[in-house]
PDB file of N, CA, C and O in Angstrom:
ATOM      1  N   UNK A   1       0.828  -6.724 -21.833  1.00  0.00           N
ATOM      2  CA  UNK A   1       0.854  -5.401 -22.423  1.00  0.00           C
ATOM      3  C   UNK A   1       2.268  -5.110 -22.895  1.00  0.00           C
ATOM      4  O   UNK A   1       3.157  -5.262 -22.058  1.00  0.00           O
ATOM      5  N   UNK A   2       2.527  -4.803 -23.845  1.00  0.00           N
ATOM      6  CA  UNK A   2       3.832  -4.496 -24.449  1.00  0.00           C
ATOM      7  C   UNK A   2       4.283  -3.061 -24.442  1.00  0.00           C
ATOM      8  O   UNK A   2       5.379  -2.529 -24.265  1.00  0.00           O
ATOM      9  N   UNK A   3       2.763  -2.495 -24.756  1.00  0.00           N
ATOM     10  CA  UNK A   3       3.239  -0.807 -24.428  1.00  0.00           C
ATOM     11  C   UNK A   3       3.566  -0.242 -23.254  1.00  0.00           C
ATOM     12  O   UNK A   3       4.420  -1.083 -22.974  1.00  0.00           O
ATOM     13  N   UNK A   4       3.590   0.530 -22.289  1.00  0.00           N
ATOM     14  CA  UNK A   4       3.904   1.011 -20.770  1.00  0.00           C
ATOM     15  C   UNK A   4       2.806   1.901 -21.183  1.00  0.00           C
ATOM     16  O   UNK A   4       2.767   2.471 -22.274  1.00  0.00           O
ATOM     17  N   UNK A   5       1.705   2.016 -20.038  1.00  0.00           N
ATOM     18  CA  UNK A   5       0.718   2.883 -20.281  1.00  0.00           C
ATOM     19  C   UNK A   5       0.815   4.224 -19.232  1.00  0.00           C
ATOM     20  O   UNK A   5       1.096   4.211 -18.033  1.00  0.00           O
ATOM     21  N   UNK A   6       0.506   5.311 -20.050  1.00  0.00           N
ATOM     22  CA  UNK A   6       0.346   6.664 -18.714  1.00  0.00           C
ATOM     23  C   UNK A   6      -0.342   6.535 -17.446  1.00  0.00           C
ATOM     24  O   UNK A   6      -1.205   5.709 -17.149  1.00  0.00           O
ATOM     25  N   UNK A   7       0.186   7.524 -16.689  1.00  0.00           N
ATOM     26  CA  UNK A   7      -0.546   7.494 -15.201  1.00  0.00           C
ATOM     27  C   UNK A   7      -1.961   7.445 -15.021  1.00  0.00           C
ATOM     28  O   UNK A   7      -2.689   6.802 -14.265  1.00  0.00           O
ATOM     29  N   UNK A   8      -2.290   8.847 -16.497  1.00  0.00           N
ATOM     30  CA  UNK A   8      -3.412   9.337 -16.562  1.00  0.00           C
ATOM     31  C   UNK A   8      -4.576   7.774 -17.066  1.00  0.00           C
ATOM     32  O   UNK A   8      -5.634   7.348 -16.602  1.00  0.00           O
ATOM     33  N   UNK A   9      -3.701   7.347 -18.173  1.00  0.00           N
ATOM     34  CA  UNK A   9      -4.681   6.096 -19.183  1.00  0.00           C
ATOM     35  C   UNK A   9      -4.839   5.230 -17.908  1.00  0.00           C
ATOM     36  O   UNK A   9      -6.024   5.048 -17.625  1.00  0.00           O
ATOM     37  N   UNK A  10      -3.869   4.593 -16.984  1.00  0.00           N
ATOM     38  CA  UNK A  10      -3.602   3.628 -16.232  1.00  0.00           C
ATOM     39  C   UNK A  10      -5.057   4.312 -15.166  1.00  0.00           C
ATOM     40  O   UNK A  10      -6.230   3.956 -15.277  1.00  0.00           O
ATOM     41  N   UNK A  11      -4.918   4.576 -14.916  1.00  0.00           N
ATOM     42  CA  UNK A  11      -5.930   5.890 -13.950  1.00  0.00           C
ATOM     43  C   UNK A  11      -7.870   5.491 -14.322  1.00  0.00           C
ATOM     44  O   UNK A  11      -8.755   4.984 -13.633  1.00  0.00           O
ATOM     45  N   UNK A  12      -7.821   6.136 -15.990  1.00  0.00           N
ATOM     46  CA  UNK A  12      -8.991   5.558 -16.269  1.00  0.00           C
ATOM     47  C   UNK A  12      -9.297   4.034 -16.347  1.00  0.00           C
ATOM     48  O   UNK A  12     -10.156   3.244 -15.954  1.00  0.00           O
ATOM     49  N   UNK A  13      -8.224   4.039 -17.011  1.00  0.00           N
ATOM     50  CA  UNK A  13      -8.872   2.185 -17.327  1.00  0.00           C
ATOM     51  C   UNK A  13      -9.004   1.346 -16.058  1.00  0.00           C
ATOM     52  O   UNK A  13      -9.206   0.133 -16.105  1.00  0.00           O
ATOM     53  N   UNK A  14      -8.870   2.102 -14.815  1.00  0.00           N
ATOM     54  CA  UNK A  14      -8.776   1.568 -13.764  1.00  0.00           C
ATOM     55  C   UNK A  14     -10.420   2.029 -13.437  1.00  0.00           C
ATOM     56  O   UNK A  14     -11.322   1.271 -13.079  1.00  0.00           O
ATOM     57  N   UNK A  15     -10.496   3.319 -13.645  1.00  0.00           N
ATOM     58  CA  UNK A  15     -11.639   3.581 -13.596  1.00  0.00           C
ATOM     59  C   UNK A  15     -13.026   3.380 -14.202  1.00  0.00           C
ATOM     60  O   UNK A  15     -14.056   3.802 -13.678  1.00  0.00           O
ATOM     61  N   UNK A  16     -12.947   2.491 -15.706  1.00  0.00           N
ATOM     62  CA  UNK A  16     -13.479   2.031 -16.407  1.00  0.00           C
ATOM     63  C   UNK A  16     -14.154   0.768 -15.850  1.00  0.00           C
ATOM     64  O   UNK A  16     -15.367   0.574 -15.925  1.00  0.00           O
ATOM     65  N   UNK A  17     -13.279  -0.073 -15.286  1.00  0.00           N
ATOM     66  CA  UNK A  17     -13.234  -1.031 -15.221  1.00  0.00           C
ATOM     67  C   UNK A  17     -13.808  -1.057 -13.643  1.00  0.00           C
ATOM     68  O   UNK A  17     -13.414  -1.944 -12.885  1.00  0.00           O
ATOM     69  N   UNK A  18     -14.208  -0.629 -13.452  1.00  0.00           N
ATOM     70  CA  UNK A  18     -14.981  -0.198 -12.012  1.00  0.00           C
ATOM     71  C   UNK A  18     -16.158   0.261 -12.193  1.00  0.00           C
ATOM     72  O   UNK A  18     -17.111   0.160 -11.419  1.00  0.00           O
ATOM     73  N   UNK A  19     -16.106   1.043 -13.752  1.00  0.00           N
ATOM     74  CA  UNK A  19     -17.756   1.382 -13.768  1.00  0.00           C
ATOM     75  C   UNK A  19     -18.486   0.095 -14.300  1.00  0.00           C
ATOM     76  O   UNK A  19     -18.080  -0.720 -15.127  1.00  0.00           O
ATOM     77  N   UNK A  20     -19.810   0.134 -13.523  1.00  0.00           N
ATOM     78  CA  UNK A  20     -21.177  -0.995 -13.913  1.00  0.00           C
ATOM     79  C   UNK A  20     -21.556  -0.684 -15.560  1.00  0.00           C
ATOM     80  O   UNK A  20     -21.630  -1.705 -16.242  1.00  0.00           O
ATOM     81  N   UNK A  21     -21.726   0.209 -16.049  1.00  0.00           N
ATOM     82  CA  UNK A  21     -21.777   0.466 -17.395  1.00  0.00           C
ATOM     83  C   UNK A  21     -21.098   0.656 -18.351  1.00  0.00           C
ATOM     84  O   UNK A  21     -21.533   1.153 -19.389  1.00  0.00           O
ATOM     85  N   UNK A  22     -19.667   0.219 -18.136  1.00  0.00           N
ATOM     86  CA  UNK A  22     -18.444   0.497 -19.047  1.00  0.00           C
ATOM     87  C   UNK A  22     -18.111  -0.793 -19.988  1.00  0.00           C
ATOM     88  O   UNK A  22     -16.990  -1.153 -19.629  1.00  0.00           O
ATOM     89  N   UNK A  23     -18.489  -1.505 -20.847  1.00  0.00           N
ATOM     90  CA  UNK A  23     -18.023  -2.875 -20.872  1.00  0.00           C
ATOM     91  C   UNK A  23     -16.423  -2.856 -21.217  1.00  0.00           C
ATOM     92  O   UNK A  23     -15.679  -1.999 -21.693  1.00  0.00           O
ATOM     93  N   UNK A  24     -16.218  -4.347 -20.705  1.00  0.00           N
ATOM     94  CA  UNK A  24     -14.836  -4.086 -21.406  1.00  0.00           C
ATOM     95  C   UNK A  24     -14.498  -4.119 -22.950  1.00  0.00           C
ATOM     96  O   UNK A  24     -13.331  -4.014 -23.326  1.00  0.00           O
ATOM     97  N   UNK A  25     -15.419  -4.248 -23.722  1.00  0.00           N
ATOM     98  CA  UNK A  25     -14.943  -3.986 -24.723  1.00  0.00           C
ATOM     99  C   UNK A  25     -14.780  -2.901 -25.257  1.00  0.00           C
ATOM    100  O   UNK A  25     -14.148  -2.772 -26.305  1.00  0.00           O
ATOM    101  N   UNK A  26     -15.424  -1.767 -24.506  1.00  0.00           N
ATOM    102  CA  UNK A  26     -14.713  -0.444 -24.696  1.00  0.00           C
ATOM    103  C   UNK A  26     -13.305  -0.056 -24.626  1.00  0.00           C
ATOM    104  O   UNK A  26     -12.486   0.465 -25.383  1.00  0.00           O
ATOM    105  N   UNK A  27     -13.332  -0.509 -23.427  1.00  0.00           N
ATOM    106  CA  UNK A  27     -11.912  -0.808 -22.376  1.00  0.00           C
ATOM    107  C   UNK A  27     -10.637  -1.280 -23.693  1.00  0.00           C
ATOM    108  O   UNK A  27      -9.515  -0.775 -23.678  1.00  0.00           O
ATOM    109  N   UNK A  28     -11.079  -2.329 -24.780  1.00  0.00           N
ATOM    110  CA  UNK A  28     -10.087  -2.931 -25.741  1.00  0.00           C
ATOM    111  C   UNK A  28     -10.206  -1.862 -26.588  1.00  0.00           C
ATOM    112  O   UNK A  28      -9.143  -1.296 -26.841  1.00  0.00           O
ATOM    113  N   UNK A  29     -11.219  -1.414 -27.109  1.00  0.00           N
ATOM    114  CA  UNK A  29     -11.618  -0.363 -27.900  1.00  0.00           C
ATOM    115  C   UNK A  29     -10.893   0.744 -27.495  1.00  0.00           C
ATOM    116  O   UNK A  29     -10.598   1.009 -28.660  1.00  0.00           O
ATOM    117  N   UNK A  30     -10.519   1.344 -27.069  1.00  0.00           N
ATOM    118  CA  UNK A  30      -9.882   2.364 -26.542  1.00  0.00           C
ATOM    119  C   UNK A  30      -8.597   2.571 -25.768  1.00  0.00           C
ATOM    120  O   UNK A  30      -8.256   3.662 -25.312  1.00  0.00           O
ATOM    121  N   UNK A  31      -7.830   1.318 -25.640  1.00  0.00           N
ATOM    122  CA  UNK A  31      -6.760   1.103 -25.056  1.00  0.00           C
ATOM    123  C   UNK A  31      -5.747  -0.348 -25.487  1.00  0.00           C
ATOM    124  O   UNK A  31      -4.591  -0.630 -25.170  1.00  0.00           O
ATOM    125  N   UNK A  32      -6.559  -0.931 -26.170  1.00  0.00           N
ATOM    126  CA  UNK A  32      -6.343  -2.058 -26.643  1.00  0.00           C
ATOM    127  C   UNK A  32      -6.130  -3.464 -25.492  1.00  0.00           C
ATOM    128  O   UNK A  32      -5.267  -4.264 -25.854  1.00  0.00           O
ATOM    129  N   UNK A  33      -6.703  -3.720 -24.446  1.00  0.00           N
ATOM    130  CA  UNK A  33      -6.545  -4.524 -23.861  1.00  0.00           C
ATOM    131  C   UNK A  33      -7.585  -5.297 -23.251  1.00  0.00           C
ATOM    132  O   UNK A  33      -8.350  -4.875 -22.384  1.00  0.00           O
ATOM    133  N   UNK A  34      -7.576  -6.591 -23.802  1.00  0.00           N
ATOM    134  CA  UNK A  34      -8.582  -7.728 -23.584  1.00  0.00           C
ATOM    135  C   UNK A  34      -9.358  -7.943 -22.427  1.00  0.00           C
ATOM    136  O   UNK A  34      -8.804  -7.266 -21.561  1.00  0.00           O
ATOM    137  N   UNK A  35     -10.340  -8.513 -21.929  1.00  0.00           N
ATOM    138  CA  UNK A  35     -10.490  -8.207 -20.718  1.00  0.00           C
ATOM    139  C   UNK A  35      -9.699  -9.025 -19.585  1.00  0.00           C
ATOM    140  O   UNK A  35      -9.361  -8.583 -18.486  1.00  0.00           O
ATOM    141  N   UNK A  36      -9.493 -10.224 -20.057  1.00  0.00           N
ATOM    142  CA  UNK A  36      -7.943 -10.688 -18.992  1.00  0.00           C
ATOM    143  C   UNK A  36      -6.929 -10.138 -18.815  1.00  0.00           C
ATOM    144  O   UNK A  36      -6.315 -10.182 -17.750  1.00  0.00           O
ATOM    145  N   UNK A  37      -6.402  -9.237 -20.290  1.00  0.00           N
ATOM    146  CA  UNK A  37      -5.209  -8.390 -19.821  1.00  0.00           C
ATOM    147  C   UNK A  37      -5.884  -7.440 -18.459  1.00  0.00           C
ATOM    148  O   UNK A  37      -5.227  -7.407 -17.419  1.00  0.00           O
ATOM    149  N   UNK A  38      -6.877  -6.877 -18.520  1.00  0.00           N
ATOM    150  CA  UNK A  38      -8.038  -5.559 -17.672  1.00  0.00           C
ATOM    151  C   UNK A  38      -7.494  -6.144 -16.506  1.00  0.00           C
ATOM    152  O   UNK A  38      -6.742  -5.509 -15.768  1.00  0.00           O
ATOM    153  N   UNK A  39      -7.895  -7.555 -16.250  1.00  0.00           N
ATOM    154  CA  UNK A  39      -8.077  -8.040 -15.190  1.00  0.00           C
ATOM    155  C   UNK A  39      -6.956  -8.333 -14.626  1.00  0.00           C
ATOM    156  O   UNK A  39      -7.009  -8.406 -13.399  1.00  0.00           O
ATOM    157  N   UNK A  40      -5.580  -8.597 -15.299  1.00  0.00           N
ATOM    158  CA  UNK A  40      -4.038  -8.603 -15.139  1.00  0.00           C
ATOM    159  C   UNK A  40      -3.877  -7.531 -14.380  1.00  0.00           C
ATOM    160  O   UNK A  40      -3.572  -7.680 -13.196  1.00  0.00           O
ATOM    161  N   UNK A  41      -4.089  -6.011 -15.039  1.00  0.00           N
ATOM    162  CA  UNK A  41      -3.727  -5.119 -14.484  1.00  0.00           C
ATOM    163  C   UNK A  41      -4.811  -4.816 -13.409  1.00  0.00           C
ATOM    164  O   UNK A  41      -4.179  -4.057 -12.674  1.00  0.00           O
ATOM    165  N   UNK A  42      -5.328  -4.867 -13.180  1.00  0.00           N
ATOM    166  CA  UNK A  42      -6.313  -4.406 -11.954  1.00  0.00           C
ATOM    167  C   UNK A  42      -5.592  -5.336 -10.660  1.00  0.00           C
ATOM    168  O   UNK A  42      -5.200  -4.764  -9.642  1.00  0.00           O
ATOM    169  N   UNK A  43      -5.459  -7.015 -10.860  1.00  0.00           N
ATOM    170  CA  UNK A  43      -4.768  -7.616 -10.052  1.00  0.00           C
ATOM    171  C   UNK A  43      -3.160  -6.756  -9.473  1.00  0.00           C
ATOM    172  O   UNK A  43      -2.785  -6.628  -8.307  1.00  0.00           O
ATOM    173  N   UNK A  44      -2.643  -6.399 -10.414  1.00  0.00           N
ATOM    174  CA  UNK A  44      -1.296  -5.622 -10.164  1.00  0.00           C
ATOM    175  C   UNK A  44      -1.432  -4.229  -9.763  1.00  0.00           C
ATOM    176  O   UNK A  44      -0.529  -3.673  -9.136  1.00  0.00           O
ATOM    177  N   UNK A  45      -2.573  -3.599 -10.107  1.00  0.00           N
ATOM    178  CA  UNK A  45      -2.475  -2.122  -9.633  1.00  0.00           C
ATOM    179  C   UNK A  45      -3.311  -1.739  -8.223  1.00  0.00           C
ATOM    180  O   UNK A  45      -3.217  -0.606  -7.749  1.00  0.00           O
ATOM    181  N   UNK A  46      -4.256  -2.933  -7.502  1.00  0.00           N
ATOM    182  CA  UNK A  46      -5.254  -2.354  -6.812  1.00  0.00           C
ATOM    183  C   UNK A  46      -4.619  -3.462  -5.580  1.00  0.00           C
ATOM    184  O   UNK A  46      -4.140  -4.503  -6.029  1.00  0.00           O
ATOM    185  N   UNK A  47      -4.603  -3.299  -4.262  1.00  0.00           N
ATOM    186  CA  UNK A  47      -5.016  -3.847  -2.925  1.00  0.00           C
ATOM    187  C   UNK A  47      -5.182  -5.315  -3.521  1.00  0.00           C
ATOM    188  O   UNK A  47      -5.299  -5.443  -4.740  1.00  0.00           O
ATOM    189  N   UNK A  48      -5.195  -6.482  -2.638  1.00  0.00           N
ATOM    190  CA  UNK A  48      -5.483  -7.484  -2.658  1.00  0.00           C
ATOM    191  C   UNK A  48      -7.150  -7.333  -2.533  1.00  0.00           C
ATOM    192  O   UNK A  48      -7.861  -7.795  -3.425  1.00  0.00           O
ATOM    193  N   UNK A  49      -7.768  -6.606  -1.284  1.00  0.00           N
ATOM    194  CA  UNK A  49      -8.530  -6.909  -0.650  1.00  0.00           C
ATOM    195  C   UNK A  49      -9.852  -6.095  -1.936  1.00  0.00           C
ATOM    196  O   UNK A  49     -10.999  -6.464  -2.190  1.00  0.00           O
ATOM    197  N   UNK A  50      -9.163  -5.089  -2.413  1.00  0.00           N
ATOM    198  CA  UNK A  50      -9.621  -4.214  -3.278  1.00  0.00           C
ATOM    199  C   UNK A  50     -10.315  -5.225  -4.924  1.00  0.00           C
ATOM    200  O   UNK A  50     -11.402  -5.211  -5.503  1.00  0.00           O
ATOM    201  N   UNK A  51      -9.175  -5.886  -5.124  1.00  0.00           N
ATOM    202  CA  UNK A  51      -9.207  -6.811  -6.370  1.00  0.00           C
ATOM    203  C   UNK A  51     -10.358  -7.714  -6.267  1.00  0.00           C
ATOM    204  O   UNK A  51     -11.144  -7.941  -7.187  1.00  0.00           O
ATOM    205  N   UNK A  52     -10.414  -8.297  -4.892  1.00  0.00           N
ATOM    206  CA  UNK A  52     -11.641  -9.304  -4.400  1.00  0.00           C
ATOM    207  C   UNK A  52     -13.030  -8.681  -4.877  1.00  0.00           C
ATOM    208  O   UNK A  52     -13.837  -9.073  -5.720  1.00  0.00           O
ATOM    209  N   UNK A  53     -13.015  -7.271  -3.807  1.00  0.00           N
ATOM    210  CA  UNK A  53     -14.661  -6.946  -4.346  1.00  0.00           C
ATOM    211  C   UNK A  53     -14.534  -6.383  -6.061  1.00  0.00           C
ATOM    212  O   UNK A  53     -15.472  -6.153  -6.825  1.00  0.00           O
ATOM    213  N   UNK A  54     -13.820  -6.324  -6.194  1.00  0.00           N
ATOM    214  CA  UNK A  54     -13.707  -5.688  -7.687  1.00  0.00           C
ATOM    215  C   UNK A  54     -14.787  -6.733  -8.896  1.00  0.00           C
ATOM    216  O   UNK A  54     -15.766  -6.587  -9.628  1.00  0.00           O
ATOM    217  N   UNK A  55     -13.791  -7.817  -8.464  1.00  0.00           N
ATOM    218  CA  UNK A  55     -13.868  -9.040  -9.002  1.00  0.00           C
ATOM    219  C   UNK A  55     -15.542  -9.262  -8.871  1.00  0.00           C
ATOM    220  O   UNK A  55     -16.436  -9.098  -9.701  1.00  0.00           O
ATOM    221  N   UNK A  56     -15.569  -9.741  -7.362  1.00  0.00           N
ATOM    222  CA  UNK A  56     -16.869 -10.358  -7.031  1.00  0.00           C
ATOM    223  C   UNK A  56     -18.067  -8.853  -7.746  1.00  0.00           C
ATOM    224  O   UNK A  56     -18.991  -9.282  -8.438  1.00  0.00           O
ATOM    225  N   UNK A  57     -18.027  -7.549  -7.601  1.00  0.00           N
ATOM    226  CA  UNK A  57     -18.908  -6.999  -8.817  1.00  0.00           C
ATOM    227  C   UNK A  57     -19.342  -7.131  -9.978  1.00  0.00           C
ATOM    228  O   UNK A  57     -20.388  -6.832 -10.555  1.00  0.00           O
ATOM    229  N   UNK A  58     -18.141  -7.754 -10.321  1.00  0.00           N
ATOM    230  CA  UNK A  58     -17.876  -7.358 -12.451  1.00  0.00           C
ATOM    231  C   UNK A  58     -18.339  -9.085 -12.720  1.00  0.00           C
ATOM    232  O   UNK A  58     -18.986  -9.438 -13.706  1.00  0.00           O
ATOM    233  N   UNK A  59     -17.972  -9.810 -11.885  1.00  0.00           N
ATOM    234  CA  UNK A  59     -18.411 -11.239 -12.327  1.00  0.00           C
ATOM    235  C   UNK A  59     -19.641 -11.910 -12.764  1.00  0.00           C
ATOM    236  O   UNK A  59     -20.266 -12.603 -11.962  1.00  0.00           O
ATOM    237  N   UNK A  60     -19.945 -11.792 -13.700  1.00  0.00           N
ATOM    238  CA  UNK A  60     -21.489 -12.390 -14.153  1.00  0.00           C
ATOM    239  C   UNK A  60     -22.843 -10.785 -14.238  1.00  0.00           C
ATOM    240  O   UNK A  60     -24.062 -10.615 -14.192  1.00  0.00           O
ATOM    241  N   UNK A  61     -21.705 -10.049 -14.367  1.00  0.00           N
ATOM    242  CA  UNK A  61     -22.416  -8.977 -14.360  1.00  0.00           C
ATOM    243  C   UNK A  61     -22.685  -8.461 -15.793  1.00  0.00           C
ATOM    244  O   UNK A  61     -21.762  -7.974 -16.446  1.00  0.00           O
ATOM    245  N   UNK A  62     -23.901  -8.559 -16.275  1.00  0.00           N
ATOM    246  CA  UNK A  62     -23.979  -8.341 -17.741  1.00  0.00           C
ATOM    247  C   UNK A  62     -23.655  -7.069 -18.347  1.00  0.00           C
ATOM    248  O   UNK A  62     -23.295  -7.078 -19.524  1.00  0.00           O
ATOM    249  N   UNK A  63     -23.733  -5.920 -17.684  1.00  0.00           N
ATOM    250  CA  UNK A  63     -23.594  -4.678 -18.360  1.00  0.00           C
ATOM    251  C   UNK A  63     -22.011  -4.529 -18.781  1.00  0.00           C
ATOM    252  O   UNK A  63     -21.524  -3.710 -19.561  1.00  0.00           O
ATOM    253  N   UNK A  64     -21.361  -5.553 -18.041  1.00  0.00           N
ATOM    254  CA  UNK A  64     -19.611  -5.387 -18.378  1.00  0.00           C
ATOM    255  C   UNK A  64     -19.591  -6.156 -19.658  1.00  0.00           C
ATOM    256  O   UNK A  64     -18.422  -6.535 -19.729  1.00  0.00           O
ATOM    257  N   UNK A  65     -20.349  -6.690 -20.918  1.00  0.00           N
ATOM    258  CA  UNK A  65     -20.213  -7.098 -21.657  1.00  0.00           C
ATOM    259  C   UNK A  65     -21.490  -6.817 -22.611  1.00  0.00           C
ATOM    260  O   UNK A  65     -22.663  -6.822 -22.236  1.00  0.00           O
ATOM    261  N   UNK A  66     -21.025  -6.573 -23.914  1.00  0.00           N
ATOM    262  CA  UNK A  66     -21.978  -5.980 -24.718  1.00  0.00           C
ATOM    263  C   UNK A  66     -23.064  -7.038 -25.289  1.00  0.00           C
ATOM    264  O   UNK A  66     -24.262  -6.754 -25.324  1.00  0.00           O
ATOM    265  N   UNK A  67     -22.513  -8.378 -25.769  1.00  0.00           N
ATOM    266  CA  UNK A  67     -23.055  -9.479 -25.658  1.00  0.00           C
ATOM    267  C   UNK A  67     -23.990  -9.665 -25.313  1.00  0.00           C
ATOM    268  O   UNK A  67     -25.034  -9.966 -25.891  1.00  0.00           O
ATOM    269  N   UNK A  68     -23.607  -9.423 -23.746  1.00  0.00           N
ATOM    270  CA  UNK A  68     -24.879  -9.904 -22.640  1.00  0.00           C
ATOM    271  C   UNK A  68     -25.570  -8.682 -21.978  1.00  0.00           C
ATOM    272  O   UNK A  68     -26.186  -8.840 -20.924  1.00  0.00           O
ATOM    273  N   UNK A  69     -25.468  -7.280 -22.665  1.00  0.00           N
ATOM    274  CA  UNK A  69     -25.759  -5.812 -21.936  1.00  0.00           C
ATOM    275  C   UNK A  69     -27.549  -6.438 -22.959  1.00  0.00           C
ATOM    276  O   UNK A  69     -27.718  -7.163 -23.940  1.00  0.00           O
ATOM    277  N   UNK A  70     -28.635  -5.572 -21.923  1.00  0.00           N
ATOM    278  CA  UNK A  70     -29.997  -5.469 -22.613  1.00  0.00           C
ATOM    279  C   UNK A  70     -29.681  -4.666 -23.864  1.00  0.00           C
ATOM    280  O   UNK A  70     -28.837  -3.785 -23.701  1.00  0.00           O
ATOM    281  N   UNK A  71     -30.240  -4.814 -25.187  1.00  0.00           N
ATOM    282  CA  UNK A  71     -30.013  -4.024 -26.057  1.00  0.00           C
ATOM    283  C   UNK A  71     -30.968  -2.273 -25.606  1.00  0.00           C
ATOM    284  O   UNK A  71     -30.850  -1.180 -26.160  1.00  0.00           O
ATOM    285  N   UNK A  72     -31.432  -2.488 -24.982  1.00  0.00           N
ATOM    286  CA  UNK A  72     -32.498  -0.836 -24.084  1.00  0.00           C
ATOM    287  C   UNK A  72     -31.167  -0.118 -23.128  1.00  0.00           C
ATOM    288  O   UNK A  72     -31.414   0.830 -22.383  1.00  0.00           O
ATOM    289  N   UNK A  73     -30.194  -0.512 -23.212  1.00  0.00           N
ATOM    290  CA  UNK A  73     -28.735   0.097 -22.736  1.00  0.00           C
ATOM    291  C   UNK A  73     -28.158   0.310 -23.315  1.00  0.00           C
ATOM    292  O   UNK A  73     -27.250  -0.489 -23.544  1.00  0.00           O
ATOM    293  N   UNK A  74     -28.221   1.616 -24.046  1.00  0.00           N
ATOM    294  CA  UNK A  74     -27.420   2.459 -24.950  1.00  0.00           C
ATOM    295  C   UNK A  74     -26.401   3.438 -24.175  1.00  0.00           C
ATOM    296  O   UNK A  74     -25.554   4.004 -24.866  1.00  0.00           O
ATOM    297  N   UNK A  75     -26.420   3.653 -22.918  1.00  0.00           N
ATOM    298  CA  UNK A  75     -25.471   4.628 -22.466  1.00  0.00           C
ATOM    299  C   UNK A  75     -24.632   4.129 -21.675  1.00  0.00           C
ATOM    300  O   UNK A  75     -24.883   2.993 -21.274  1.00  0.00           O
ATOM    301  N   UNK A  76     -23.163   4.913 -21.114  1.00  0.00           N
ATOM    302  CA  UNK A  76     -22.528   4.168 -20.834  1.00  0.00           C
ATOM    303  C   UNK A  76     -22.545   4.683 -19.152  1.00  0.00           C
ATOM    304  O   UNK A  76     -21.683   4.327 -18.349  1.00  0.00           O
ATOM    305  N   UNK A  77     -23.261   5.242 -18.943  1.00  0.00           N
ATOM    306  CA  UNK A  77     -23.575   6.213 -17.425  1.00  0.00           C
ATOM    307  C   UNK A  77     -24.707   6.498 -16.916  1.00  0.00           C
ATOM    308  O   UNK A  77     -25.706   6.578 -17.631  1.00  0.00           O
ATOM    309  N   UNK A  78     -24.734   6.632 -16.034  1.00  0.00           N
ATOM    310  CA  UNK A  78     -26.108   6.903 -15.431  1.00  0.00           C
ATOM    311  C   UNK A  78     -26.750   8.513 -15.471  1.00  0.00           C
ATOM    312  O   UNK A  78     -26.036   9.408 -15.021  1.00  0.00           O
ATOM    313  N   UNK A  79     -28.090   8.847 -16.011  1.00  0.00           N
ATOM    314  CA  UNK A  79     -28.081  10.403 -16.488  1.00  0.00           C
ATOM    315  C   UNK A  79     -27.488  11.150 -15.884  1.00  0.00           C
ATOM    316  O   UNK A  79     -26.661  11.961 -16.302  1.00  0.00           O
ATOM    317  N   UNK A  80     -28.125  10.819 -13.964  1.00  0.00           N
ATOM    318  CA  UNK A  80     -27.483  11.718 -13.069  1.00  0.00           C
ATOM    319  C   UNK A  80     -26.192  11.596 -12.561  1.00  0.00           C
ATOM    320  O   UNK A  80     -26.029  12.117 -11.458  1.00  0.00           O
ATOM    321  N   UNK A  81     -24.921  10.870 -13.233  1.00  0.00           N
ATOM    322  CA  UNK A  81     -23.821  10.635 -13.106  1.00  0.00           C
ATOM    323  C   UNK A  81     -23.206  12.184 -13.331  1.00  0.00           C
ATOM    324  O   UNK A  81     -22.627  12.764 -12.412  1.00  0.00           O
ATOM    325  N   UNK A  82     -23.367  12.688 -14.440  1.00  0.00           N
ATOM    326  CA  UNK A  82     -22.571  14.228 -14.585  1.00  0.00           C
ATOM    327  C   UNK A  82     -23.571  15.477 -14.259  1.00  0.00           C
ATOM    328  O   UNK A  82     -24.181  16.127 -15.108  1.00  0.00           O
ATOM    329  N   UNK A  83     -23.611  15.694 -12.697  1.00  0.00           N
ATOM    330  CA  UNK A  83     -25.034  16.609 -13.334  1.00  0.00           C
ATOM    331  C   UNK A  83     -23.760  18.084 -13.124  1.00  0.00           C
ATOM    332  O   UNK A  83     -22.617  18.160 -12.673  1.00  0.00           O
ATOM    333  N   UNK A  84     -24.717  19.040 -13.714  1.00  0.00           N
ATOM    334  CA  UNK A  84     -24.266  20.255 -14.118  1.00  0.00           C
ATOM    335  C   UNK A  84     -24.618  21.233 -13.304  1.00  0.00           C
ATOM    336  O   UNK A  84     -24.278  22.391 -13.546  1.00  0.00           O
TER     337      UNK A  84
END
């Protein structure tokens, strides 16, 4: 990463990258960073022990990639994720 990113950006993309429905190519889309860079910084910003399950979630997990997301997955959240 060449830029220095905010607390706040550093914050989401941390949080992005944790959600099951976020792919990372949003993640590039919106911050500009690949998903190895993602995975750079998650290694540097989170726990050792933290990075492990991180990892072992997102790995082979299709919804983290648009590629391999069902095309019947148009959203990026679950309905009852924001309820009101």
């Amino acid at each position: 990463m060449s830029t220095e990113l905010h607390a706040a950006d550093l914050s989401r993309i941390i949080e992005m990258a944790w959600e099951d429905r976020t792919p990372f190519e949003a993640i590039q889309q919106l911050y500009g960073l690949s998903e190895p860079a993602v995975i750079k910084l998650m290694r540097r910003e989170l726990k050792p022990g933290s990075f492990r399950l991180w990892r072992a979630r997102v790995s082979g997990r299709t919804t983290k990639h648009l590629k391999l997301r069902n095309p019947a997955i148009s959203r990026a959240y679950c309905p009852t994720q924001y309820k009101r």
